[in-house]
Backbone as CSV, one residue per row, in Angstrom:
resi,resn,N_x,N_y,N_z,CA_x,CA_y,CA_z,C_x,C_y,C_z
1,UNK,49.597,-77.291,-10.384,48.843,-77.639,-9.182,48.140,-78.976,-9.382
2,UNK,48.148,-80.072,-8.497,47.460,-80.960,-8.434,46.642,-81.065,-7.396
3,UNK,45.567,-81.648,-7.929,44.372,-81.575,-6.925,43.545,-82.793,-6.560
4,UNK,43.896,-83.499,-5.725,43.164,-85.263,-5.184,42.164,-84.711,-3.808
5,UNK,40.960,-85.133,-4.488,39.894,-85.498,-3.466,39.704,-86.800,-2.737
6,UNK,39.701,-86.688,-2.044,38.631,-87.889,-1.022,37.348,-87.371,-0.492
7,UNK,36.744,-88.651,-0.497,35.521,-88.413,0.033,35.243,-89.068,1.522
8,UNK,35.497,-88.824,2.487,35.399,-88.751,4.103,34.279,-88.940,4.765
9,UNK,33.949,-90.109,5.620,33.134,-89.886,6.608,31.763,-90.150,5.902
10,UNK,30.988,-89.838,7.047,29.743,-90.314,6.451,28.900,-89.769,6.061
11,UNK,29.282,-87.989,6.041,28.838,-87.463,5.324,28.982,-86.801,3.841
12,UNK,30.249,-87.473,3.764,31.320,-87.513,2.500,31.622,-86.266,1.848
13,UNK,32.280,-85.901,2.939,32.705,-84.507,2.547,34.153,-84.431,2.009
14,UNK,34.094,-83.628,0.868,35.185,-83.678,0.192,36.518,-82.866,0.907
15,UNK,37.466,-83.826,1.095,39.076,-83.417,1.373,39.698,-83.686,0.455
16,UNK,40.160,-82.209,0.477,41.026,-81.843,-0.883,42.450,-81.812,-0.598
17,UNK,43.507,-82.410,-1.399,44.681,-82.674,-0.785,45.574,-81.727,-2.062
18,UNK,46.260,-80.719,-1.979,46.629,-79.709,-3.080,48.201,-80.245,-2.802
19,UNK,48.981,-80.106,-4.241,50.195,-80.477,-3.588,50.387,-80.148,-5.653
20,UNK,51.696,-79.492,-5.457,52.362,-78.626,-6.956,53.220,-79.352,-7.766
21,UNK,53.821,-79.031,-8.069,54.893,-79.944,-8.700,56.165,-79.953,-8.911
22,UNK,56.750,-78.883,-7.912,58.219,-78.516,-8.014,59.246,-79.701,-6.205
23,UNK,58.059,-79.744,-5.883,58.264,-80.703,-4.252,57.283,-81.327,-3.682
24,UNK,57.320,-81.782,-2.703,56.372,-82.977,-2.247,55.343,-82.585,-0.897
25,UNK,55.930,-81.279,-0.930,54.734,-80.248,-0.139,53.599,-80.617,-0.374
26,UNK,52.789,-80.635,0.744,51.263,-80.506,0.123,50.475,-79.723,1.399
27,UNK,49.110,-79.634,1.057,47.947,-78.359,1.875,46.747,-79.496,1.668
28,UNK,46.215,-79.779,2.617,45.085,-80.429,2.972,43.896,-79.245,3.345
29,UNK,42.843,-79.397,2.674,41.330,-78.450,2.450,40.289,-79.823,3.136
30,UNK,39.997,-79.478,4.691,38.985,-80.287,5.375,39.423,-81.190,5.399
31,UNK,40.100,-81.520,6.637,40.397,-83.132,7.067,39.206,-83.783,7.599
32,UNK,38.352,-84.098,7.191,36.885,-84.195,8.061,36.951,-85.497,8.947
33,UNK,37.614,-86.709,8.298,37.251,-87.745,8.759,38.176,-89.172,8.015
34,UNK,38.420,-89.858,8.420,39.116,-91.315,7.693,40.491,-91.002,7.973
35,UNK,41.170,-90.716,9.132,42.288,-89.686,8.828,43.071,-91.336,8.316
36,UNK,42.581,-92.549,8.539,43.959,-93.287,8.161,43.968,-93.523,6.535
37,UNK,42.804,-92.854,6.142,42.772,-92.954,4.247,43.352,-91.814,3.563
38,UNK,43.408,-90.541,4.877,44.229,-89.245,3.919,45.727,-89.888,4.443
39,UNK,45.979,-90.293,5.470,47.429,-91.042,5.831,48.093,-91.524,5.046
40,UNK,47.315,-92.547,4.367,47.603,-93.854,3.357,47.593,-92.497,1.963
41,UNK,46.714,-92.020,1.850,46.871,-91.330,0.654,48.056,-90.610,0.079
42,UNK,48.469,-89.753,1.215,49.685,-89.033,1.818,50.768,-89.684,1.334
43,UNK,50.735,-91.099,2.378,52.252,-91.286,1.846,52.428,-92.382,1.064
44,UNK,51.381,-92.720,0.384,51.796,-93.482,-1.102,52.070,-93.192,-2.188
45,UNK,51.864,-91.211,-1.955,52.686,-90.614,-2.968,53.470,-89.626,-2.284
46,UNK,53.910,-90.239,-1.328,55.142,-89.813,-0.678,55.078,-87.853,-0.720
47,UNK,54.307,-87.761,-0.377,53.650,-86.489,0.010,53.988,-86.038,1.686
48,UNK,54.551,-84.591,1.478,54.748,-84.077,2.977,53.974,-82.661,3.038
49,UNK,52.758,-83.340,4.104,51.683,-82.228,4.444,51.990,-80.904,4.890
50,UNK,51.781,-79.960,4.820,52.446,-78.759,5.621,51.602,-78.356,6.442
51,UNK,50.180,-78.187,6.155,49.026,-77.174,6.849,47.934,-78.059,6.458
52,UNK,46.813,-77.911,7.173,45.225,-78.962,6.845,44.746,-76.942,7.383
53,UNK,43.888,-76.374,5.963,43.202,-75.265,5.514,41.772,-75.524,6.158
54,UNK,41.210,-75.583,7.579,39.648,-75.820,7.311,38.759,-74.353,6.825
55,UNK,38.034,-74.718,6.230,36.584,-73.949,5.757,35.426,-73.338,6.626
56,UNK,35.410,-74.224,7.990,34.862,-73.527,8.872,34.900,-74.737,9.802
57,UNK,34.371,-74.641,11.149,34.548,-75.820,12.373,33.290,-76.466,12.593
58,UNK,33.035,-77.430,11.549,31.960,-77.992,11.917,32.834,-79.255,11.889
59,UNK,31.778,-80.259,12.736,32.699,-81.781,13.002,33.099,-82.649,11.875
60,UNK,32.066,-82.291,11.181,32.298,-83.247,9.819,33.386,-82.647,9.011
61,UNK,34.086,-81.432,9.016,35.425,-81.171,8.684,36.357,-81.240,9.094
62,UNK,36.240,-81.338,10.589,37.903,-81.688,11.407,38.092,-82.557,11.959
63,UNK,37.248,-83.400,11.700,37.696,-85.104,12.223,38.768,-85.666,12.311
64,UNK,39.818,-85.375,11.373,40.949,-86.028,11.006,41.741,-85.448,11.663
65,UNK,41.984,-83.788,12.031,42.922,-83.136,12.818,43.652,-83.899,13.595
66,UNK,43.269,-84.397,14.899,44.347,-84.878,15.793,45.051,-86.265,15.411
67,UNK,44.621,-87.057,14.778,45.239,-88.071,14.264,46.135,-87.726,13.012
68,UNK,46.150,-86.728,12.617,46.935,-86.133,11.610,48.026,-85.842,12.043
69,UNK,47.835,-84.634,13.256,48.891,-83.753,13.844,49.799,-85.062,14.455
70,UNK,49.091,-86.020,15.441,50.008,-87.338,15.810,50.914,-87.875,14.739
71,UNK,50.494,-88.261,13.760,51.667,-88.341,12.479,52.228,-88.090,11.762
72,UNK,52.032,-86.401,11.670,52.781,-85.409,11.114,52.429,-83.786,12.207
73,UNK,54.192,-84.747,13.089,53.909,-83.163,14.211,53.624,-81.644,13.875
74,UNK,54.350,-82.023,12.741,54.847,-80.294,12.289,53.967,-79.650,11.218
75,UNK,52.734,-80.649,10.747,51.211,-79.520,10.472,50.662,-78.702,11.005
76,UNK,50.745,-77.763,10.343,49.890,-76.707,11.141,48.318,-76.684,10.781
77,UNK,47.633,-76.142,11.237,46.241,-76.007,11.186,45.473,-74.483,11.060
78,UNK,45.170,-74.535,10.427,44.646,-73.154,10.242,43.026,-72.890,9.450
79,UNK,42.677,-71.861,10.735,40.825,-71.408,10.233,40.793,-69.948,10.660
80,UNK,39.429,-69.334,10.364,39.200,-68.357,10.579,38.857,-68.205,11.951
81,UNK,39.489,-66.900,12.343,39.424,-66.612,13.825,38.099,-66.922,14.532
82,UNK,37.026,-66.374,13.795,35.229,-66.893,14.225,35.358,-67.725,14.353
83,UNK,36.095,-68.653,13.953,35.300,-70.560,14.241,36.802,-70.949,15.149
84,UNK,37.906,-70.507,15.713,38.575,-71.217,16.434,38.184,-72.247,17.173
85,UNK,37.255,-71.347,18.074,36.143,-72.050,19.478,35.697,-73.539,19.050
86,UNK,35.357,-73.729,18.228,34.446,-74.680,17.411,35.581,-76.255,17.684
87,UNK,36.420,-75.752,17.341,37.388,-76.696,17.170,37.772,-77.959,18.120
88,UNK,37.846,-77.581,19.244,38.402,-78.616,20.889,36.792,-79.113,21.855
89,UNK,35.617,-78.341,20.914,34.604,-78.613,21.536,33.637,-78.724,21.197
90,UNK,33.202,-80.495,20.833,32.029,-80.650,20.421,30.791,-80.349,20.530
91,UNK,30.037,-79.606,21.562,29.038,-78.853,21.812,29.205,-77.626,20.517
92,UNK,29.932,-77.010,20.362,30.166,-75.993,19.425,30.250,-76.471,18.076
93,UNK,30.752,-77.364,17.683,31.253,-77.726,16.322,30.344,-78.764,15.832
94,UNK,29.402,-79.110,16.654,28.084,-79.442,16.827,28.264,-81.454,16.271
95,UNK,29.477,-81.778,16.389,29.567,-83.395,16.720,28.392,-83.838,18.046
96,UNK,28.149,-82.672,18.883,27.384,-83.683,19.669,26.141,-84.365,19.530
97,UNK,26.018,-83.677,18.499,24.603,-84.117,17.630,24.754,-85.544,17.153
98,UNK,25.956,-85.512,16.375,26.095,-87.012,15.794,25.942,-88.092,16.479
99,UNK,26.661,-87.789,18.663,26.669,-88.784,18.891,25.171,-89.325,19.264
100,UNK,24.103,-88.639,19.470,22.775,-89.037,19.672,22.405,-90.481,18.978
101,UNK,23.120,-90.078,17.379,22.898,-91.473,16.937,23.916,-92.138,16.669
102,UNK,24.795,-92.336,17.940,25.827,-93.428,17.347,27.252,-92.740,17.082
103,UNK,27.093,-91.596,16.533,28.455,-91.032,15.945,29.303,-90.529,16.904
104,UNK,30.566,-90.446,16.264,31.436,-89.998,17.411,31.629,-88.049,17.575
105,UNK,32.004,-87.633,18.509,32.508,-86.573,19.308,33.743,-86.163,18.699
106,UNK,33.893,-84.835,18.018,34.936,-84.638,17.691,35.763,-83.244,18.385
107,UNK,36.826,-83.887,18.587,37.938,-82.754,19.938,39.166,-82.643,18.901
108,UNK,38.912,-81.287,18.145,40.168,-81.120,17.153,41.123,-80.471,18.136
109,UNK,43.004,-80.621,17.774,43.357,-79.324,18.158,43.505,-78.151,18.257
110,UNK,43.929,-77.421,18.950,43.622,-75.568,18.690,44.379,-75.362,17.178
111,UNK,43.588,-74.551,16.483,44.231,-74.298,15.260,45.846,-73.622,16.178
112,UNK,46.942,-73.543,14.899,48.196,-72.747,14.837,48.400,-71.564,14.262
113,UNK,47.073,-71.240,13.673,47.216,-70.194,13.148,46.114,-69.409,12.297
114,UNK,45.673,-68.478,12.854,43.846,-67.723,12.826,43.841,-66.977,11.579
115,UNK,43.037,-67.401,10.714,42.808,-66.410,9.361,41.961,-65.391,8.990
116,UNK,42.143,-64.532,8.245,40.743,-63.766,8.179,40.789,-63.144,6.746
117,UNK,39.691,-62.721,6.421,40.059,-62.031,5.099,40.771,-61.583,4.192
118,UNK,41.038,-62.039,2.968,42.790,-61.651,2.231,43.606,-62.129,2.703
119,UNK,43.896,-63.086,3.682,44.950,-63.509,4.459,45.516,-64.373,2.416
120,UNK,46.735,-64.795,3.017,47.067,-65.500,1.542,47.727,-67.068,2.263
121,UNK,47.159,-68.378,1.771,47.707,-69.413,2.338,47.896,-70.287,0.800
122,UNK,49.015,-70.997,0.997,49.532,-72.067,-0.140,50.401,-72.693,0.325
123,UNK,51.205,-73.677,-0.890,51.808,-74.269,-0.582,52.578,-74.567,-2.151
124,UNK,53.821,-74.506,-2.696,54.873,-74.772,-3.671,54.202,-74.030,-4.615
125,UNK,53.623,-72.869,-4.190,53.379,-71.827,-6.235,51.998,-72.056,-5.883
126,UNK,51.063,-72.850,-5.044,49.709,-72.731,-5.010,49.215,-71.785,-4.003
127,UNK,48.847,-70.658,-4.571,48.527,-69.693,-3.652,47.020,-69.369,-3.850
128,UNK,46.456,-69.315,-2.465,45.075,-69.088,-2.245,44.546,-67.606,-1.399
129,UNK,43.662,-67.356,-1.927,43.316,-65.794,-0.741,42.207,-66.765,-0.246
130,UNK,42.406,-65.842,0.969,40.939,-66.516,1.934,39.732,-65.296,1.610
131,UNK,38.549,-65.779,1.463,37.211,-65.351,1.047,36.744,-65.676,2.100
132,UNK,36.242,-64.305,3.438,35.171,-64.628,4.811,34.152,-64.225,3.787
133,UNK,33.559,-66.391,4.312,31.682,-65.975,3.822,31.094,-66.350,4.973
134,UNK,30.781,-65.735,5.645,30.054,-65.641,6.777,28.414,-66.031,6.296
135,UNK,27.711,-66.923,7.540,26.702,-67.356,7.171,26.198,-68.882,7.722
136,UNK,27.277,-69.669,7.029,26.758,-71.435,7.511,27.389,-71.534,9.063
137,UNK,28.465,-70.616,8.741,29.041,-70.479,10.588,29.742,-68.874,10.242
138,UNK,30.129,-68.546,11.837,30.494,-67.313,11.430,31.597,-67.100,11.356
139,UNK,32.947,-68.088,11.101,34.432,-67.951,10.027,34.060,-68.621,9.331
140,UNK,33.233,-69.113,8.611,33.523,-69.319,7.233,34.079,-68.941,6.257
141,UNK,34.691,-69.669,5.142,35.690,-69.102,4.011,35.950,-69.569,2.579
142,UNK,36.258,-69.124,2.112,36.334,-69.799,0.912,37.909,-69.672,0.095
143,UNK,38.361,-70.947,-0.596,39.957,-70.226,-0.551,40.276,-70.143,-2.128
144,UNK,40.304,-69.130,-2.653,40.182,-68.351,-4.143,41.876,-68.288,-4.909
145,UNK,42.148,-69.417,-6.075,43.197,-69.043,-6.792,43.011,-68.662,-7.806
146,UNK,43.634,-67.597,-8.170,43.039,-66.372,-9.625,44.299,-66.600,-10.687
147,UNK,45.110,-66.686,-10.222,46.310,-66.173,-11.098,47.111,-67.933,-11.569
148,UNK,46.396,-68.772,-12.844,46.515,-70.029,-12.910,48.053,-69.901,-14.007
149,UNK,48.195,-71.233,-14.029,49.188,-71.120,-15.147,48.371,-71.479,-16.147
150,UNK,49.326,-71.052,-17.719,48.292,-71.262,-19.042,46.961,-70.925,-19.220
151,UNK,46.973,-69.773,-18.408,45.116,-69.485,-18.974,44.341,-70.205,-18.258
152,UNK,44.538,-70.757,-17.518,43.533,-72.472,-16.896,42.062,-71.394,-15.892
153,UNK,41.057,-71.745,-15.994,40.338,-70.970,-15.145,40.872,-71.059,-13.655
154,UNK,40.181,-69.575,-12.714,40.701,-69.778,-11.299,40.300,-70.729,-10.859
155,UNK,40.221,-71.104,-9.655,39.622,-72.273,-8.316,38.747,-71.464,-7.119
156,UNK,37.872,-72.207,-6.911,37.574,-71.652,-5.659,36.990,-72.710,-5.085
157,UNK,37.812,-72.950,-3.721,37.533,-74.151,-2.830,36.503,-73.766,-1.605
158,UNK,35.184,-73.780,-1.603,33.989,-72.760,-0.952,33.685,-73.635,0.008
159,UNK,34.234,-74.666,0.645,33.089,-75.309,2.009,32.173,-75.581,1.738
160,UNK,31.207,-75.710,2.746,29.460,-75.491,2.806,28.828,-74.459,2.680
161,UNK,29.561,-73.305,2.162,29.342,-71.736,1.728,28.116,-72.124,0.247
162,UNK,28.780,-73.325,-0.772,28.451,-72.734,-1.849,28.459,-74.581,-2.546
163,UNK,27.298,-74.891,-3.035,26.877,-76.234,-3.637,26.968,-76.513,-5.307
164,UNK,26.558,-77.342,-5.695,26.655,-76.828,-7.247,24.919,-77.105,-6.702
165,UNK,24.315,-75.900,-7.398,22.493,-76.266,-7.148,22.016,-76.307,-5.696
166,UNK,23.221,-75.564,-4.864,22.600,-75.696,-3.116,23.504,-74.500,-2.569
167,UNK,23.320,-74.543,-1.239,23.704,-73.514,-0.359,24.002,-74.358,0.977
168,UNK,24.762,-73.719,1.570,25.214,-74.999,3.242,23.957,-74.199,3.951
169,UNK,23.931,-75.580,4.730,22.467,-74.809,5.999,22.721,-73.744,6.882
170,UNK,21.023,-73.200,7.537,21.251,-72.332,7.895,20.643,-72.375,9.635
171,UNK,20.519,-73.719,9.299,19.122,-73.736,10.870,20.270,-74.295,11.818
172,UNK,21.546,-74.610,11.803,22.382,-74.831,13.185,22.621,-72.996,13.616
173,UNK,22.754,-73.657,15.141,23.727,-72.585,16.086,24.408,-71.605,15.240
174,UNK,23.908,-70.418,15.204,25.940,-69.509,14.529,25.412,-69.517,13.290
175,UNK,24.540,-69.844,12.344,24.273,-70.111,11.407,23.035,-68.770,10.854
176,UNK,23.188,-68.123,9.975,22.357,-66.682,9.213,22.260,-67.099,7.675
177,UNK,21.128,-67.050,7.568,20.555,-67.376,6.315,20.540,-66.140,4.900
178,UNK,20.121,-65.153,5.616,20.680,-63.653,4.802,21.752,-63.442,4.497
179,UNK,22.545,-63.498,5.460,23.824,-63.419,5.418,24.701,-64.289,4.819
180,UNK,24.314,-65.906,4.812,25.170,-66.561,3.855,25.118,-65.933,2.398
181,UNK,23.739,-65.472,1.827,22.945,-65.117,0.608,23.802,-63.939,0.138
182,UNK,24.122,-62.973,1.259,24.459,-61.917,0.646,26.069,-62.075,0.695
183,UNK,26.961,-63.060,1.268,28.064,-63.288,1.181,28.423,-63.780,-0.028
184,UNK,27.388,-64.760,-0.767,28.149,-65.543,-1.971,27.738,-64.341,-3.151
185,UNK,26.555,-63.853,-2.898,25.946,-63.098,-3.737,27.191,-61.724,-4.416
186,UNK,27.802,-60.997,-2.831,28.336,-60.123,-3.425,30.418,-60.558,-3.092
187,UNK,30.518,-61.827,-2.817,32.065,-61.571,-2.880,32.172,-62.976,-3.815
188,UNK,31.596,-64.055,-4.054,31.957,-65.386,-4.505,30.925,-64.585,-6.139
189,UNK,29.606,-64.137,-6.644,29.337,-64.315,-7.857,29.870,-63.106,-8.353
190,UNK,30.620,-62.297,-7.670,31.606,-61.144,-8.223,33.135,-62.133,-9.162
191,UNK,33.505,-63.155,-8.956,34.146,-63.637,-9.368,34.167,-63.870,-10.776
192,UNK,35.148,-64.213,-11.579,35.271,-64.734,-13.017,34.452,-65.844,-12.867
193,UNK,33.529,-65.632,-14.001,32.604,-66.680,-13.903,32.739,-68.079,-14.611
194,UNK,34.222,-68.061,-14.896,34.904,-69.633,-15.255,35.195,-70.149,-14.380
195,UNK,35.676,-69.428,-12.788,35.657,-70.195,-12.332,35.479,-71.807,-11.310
196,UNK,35.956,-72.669,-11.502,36.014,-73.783,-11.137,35.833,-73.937,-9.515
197,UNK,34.289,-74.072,-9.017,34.053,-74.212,-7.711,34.283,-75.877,-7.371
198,UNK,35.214,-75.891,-6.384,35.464,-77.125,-5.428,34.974,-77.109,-4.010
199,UNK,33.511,-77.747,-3.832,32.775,-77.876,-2.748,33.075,-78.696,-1.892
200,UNK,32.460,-78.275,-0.707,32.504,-79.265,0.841,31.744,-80.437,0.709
201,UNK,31.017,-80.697,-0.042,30.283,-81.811,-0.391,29.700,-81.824,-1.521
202,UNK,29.588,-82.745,-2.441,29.354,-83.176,-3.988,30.219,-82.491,-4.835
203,UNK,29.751,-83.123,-6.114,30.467,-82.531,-7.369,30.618,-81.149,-7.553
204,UNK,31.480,-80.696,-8.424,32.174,-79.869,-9.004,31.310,-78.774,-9.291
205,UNK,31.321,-77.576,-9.426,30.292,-76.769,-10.827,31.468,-75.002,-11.532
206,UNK,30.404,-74.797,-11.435,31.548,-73.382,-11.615,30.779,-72.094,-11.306
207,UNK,31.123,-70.869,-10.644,30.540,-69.872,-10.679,29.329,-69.739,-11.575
208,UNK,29.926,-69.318,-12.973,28.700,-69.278,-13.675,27.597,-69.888,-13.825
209,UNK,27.420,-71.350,-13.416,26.519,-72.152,-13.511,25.814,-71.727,-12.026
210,UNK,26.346,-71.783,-11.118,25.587,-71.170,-10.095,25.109,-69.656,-10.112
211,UNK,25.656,-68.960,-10.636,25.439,-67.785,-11.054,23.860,-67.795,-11.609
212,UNK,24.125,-68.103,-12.720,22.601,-68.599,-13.378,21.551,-69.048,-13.060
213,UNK,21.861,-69.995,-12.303,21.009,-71.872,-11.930,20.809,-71.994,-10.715
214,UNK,21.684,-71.740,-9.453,20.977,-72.037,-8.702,20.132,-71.333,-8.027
215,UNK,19.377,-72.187,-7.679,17.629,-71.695,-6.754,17.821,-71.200,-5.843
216,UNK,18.847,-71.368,-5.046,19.098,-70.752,-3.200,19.269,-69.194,-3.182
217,UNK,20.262,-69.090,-4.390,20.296,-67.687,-4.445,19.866,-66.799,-5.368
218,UNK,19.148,-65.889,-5.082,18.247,-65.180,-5.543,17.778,-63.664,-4.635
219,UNK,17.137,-62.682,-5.634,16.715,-61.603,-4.961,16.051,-61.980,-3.833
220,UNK,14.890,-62.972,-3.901,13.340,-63.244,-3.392,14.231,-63.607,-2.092
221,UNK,15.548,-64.429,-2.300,15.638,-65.259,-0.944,16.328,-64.092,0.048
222,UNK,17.079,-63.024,-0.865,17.620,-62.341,0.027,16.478,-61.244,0.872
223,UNK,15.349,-60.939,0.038,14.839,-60.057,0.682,13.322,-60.783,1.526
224,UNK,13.176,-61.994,1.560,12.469,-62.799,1.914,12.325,-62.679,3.293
């Protein structure tokens, strides 16, 4: 499995571009934004996208959608059924906020295809389960590979579910603060605690270190 980030937009949210090594398949994790830098990225290593995986429908993740789908018809798109709505309408997916200051309005297309729990999505031997963490929105997800080659720890690609040292917010629309707490608490720190968390924004960490370390989650916050 190979794994190239970009960092997107201006809130620099990480798009993750997964692509294996037996073909030139690849799975895009949050097209948020720059779609002509995942474009350029794409096909300078002659990479053919199959699906763009979002994490949940906020604007700063699906920016790139329709300029994507325009240059590669035959991507599909796929989120959790809760956040479809989110997608074609910026009032919901809450771009309209951005444009107050300047930013643009984002009108993704209708996903192709609605996910939900255990669903299984990949691409050439990279296979992911979907993890509903309900909370920063209500499809949120997280997309969990367990079964690595060579021993390598799992992956888990968490959105704005899960920070290294943070938690995604809780004060937008659609957004439960308990409920994010008790989502990572009992389905993401149930996990092998090697593994390798790949966030919606900043660096890297791993279960265990959040497990331990971070401040957001905790008894106090859940019963707070």
């Amino acid at each position: 499995m190979l794994i190239h980030k970009l960092n997107v937009g201006p809130l620099q949210v990480c798009c993750y571009i997964i692509a294996g090594k037996a073909s030139s398949d690849a799975l895009i994790i949050d097209s948020g934004a720059d779609a002509e830098d995942i474009i350029a990225f794409i096909k300078n290593r002659h990479l053919t996208p199959r699906s763009i995986v979002l994490t949940h429908g906020h604007g700063d993740h699906i920016g790139a959608n329709a300029d994507l789908k325009k240059i590669f018809p035959a991507i599909q798109i796929f989120v959790h059924e809760k956040d479809q709505d989110m997608l074609p309408y910026p009032a919901k997916n809450l771009s309209i906020l951005s444009a107050f200051y300047g930013g643009p309005t984002v009108r993704s297309p209708f996903a192709d295809k609605l996910l939900k729990d255990g669903d299984i999505v990949g691409v050439d031997g990279c296979v992911f389960e979907v993890i509903h963490i309900p909370g920063h929105t209500p499809g949120g997800i997280c997309l969990y590979s367990k079964n690595r080659e060579d021993g390598k720890p799992p992956l888990l690609f968490s959105g704005d579910s899960l920070f290294k040292g943070g938690i995604g917010r809780t004060d937008f629309p659609g957004c439960n603060h308990k409920t994010l707490i008790q989502s990572i608490r009992e389905r993401l720190f149930m996990l092998d605690e090697r593994t390798i968390v790949y966030p919606g924004h900043g660096p890297s960490t791993t279960i265990g270190e959040e497990k331990n370390y971070n401040p957001f989650v905790s008894e106090v916050t859940i019963n707070g």
